[in-house]
MDAnalysis code that builds the backbone (N, CA, C; Angstrom):
import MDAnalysis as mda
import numpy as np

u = mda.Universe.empty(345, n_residues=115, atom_resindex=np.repeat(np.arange(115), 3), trajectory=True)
u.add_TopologyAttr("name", ["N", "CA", "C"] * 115)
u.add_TopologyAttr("resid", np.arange(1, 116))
u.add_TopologyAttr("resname", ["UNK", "UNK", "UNK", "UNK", "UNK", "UNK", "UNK", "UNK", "UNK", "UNK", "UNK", "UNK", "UNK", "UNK", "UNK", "UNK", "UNK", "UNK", "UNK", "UNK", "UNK", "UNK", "UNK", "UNK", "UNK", "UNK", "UNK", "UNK", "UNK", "UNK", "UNK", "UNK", "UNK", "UNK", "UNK", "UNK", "UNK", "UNK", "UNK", "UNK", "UNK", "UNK", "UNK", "UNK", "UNK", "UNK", "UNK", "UNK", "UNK", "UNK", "UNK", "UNK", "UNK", "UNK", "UNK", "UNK", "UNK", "UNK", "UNK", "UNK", "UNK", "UNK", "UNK", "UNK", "UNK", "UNK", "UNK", "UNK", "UNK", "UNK", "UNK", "UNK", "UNK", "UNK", "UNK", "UNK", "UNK", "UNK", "UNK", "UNK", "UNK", "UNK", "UNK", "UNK", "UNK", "UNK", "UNK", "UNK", "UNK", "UNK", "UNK", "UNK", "UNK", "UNK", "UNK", "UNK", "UNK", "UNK", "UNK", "UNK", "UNK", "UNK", "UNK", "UNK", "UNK", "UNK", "UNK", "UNK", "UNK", "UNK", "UNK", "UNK", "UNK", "UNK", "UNK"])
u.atoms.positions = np.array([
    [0.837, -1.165, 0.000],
    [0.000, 0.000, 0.000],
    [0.896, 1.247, 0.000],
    [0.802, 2.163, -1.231],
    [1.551, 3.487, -0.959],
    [0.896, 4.429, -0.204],
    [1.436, 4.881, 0.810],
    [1.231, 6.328, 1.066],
    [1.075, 7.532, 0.651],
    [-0.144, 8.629, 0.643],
    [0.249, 9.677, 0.708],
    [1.496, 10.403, 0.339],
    [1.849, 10.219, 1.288],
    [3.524, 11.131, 1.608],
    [4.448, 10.260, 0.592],
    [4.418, 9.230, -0.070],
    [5.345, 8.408, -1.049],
    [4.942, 9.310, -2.313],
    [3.405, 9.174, -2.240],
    [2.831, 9.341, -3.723],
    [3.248, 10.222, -4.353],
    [3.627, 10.780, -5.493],
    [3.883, 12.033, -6.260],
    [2.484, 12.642, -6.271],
    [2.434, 13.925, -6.217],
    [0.990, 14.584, -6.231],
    [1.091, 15.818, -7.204],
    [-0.085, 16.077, -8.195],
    [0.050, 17.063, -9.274],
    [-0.075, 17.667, -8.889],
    [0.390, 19.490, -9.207],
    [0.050, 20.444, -8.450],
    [-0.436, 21.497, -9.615],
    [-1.133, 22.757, -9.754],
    [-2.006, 23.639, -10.217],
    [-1.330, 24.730, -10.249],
    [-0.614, 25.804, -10.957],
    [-0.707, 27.284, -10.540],
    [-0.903, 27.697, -12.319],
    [-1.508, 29.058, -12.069],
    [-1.356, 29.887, -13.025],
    [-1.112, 31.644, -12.823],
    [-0.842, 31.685, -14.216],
    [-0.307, 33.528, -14.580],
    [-0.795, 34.395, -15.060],
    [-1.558, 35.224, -15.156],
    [-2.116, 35.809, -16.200],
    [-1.341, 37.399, -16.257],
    [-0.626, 37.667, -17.462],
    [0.170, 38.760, -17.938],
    [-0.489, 39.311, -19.169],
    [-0.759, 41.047, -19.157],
    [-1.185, 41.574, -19.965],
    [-0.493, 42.386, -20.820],
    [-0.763, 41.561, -21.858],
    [0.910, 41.809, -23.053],
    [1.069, 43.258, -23.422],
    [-0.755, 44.081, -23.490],
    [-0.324, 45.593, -24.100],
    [0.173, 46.160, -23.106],
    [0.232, 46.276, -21.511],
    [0.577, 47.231, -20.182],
    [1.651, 46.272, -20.454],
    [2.291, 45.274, -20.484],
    [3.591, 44.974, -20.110],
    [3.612, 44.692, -18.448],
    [2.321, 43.855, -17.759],
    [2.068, 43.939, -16.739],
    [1.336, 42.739, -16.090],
    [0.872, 42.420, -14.727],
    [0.149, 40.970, -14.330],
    [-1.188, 41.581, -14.558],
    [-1.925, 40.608, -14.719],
    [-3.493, 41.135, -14.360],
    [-4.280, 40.782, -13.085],
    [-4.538, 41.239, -12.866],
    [-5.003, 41.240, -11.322],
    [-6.333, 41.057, -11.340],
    [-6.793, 40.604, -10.739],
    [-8.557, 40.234, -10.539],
    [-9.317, 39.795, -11.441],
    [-8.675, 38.771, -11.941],
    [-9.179, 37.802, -13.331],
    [-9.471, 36.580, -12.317],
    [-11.078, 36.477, -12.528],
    [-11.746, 35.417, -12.009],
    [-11.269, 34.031, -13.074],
    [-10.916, 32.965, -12.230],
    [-10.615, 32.264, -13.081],
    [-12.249, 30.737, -11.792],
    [-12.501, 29.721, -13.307],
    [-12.864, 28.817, -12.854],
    [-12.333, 27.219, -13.257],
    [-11.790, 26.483, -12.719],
    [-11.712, 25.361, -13.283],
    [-12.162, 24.328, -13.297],
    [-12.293, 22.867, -14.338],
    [-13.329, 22.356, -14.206],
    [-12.563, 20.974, -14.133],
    [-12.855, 20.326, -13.117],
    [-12.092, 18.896, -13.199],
    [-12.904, 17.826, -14.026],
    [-12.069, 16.579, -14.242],
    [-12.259, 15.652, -15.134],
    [-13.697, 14.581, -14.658],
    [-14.388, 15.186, -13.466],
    [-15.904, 14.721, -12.776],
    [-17.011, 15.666, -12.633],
    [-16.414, 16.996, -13.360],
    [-16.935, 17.834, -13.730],
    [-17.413, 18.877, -12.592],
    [-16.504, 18.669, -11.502],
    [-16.152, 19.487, -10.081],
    [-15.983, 21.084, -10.873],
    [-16.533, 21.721, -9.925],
    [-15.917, 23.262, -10.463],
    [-14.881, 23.779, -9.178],
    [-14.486, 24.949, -9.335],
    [-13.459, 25.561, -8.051],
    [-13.239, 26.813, -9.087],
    [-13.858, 27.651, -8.069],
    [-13.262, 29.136, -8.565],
    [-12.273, 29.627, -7.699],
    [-11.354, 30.610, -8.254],
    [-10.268, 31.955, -7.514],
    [-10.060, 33.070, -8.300],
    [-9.551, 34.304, -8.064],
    [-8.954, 35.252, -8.487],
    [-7.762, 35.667, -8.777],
    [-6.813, 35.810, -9.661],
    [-5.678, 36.360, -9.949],
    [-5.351, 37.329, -8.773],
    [-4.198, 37.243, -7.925],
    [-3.818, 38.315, -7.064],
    [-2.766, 39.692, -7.826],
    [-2.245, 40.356, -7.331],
    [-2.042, 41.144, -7.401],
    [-0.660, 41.125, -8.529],
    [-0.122, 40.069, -7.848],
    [1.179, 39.799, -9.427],
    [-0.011, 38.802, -10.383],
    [-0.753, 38.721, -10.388],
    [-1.813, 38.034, -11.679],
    [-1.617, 36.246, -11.856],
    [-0.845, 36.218, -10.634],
    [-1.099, 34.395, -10.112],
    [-2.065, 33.924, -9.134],
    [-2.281, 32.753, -9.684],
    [-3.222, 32.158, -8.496],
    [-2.844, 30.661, -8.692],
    [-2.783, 29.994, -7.261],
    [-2.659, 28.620, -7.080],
    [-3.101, 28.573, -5.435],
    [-4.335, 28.672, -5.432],
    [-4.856, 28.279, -4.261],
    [-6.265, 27.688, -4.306],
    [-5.867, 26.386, -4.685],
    [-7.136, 25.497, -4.968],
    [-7.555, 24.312, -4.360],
    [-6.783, 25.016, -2.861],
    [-7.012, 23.970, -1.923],
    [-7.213, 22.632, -1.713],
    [-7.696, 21.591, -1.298],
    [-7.309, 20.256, -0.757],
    [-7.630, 19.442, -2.185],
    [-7.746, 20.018, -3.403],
    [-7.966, 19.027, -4.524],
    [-6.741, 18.270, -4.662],
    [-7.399, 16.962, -4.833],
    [-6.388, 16.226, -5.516],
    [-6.288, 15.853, -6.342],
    [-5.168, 16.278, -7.673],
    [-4.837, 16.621, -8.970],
    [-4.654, 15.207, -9.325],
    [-5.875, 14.794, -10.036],
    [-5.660, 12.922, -10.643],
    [-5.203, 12.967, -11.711],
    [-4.757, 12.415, -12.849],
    [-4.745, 12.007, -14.165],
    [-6.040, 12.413, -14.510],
    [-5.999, 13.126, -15.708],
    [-7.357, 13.243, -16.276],
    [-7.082, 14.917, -16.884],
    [-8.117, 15.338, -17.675],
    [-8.490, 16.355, -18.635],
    [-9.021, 17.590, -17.806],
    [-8.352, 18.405, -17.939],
    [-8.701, 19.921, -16.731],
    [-9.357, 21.018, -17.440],
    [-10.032, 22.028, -17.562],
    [-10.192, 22.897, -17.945],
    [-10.019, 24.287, -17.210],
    [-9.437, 25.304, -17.537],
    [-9.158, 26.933, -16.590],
    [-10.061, 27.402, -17.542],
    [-11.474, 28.158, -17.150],
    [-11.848, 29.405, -17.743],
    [-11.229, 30.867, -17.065],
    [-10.415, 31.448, -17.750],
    [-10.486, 32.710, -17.080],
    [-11.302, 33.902, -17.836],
    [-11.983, 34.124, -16.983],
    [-13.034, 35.615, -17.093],
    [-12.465, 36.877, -17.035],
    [-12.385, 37.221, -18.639],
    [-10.897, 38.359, -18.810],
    [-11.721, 39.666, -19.342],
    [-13.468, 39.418, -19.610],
    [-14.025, 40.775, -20.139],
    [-13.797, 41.636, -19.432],
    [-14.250, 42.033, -17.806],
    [-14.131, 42.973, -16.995],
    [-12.786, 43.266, -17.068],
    [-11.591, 42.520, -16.808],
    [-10.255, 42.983, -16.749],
    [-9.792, 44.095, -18.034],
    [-10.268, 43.403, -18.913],
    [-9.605, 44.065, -20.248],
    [-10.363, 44.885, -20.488],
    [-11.958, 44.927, -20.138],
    [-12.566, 46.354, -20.363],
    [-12.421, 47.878, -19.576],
    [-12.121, 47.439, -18.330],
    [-11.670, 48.321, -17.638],
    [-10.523, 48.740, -17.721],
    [-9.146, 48.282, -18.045],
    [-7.892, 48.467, -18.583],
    [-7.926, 48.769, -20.149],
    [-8.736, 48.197, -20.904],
    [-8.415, 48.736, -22.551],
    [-9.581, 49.112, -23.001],
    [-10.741, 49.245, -22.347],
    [-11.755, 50.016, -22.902],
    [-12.555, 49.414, -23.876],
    [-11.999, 47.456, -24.491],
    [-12.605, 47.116, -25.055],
    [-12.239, 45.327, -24.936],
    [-13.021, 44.593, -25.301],
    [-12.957, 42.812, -25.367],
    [-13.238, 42.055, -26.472],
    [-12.795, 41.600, -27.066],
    [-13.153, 40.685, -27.723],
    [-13.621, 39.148, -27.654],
    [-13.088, 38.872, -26.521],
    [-12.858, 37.383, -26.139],
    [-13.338, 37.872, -24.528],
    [-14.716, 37.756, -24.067],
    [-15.396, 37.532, -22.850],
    [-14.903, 36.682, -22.194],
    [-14.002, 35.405, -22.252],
    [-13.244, 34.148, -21.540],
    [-12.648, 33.998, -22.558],
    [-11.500, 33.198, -21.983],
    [-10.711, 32.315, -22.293],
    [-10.647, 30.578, -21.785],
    [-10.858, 29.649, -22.419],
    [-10.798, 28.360, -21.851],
    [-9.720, 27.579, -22.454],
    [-8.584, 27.211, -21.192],
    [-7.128, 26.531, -21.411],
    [-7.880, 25.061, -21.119],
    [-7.633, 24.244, -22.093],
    [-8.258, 22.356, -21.735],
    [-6.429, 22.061, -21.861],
    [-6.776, 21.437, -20.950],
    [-5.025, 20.805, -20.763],
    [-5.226, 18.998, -19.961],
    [-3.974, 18.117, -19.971],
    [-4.468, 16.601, -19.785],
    [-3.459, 16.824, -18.569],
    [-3.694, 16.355, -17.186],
    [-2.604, 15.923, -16.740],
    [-1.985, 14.163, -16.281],
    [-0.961, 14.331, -16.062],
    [-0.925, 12.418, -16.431],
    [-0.375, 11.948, -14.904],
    [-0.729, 10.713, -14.550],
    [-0.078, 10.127, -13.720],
    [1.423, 10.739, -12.995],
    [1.351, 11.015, -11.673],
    [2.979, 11.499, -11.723],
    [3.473, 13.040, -12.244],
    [2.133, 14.037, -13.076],
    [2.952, 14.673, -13.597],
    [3.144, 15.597, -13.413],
    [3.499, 15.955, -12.124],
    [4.768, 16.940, -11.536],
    [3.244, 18.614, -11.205],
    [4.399, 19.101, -11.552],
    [3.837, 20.712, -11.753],
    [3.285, 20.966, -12.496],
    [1.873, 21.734, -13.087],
    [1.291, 22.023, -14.302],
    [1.264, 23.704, -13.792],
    [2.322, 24.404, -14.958],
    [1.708, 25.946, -14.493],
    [0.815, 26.277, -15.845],
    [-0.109, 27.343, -15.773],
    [-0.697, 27.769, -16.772],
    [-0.626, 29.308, -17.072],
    [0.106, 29.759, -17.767],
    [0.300, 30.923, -17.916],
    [-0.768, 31.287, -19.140],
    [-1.623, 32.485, -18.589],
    [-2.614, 33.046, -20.193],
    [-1.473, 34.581, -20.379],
    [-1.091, 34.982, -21.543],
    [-0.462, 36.418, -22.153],
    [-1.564, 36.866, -22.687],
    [-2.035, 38.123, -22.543],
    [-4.007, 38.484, -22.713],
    [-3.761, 39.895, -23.463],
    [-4.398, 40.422, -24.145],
    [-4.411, 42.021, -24.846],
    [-5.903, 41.679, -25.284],
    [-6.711, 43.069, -25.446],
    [-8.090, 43.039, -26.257],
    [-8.483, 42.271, -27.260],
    [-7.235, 41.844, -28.231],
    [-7.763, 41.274, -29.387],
    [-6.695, 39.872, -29.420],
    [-6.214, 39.224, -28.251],
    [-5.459, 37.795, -28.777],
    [-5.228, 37.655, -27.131],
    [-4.742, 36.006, -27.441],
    [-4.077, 35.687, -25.999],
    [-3.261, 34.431, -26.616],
    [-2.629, 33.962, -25.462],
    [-1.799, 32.808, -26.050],
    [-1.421, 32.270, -24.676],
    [-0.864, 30.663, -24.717],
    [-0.850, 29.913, -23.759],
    [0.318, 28.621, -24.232],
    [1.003, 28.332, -22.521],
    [1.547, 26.903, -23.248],
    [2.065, 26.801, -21.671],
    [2.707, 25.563, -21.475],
    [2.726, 24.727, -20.463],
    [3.900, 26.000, -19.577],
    [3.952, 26.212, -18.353],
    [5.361, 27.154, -17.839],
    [6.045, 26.003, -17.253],
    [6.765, 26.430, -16.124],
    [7.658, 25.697, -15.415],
    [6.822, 26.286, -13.718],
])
């Protein structure tokens, strides 16, 4: 029987940086949706990370992050194109750290695995 404390356990953080200020975004509601179709919401803090998603435990399986970027970007650029953003990402057995960084401006965003 493994333990807990043996087991490798996945862990969650993300970034959200706003490419036109050259800056974090701050108070980007993000929600994510686990692979049983669990939800868990948080907010981007003040450097525009969040990883506080408390006692989940990160299984193998298919994740989804919506982050809710209209209010952010309307109030900072006066305009939105993209009301959310949804990152679907897999995580696997064992697999370590998953960071999720979103790079956001009014009219694009872009994403890929961090460290």
């Amino acid at each position: 029987m493994t333990s807990k404390m043996n087991r490798k356990i996945n862990t969650l953080s993300s970034h959200v940086l706003d490419t036109t200020n050259g800056k974090p975004a701050a108070g980007i509601m993000l929600t994510l949706t686990l692979p049983d179709d669990t939800h868990f919401a948080g907010t981007t803090d003040k450097d525009g990370r969040f990883n506080q998603w408390g006692t989940i435990d990160f299984l193998a399986g298919e994740y989804c992050i919506r982050f809710h970027c209209k209010d952010y970007l309307i109030s900072t650029h006066g305009q939105s194109f993209y009301p959310f953003i949804d990152i679907h990402f897999e995580m696997t057995k064992n697999g370590g750290h998953y960071h999720i960084p979103l790079l956001i401006s009014p009219f694009g965003y872009s994403s890929y695995r961090g460290s």
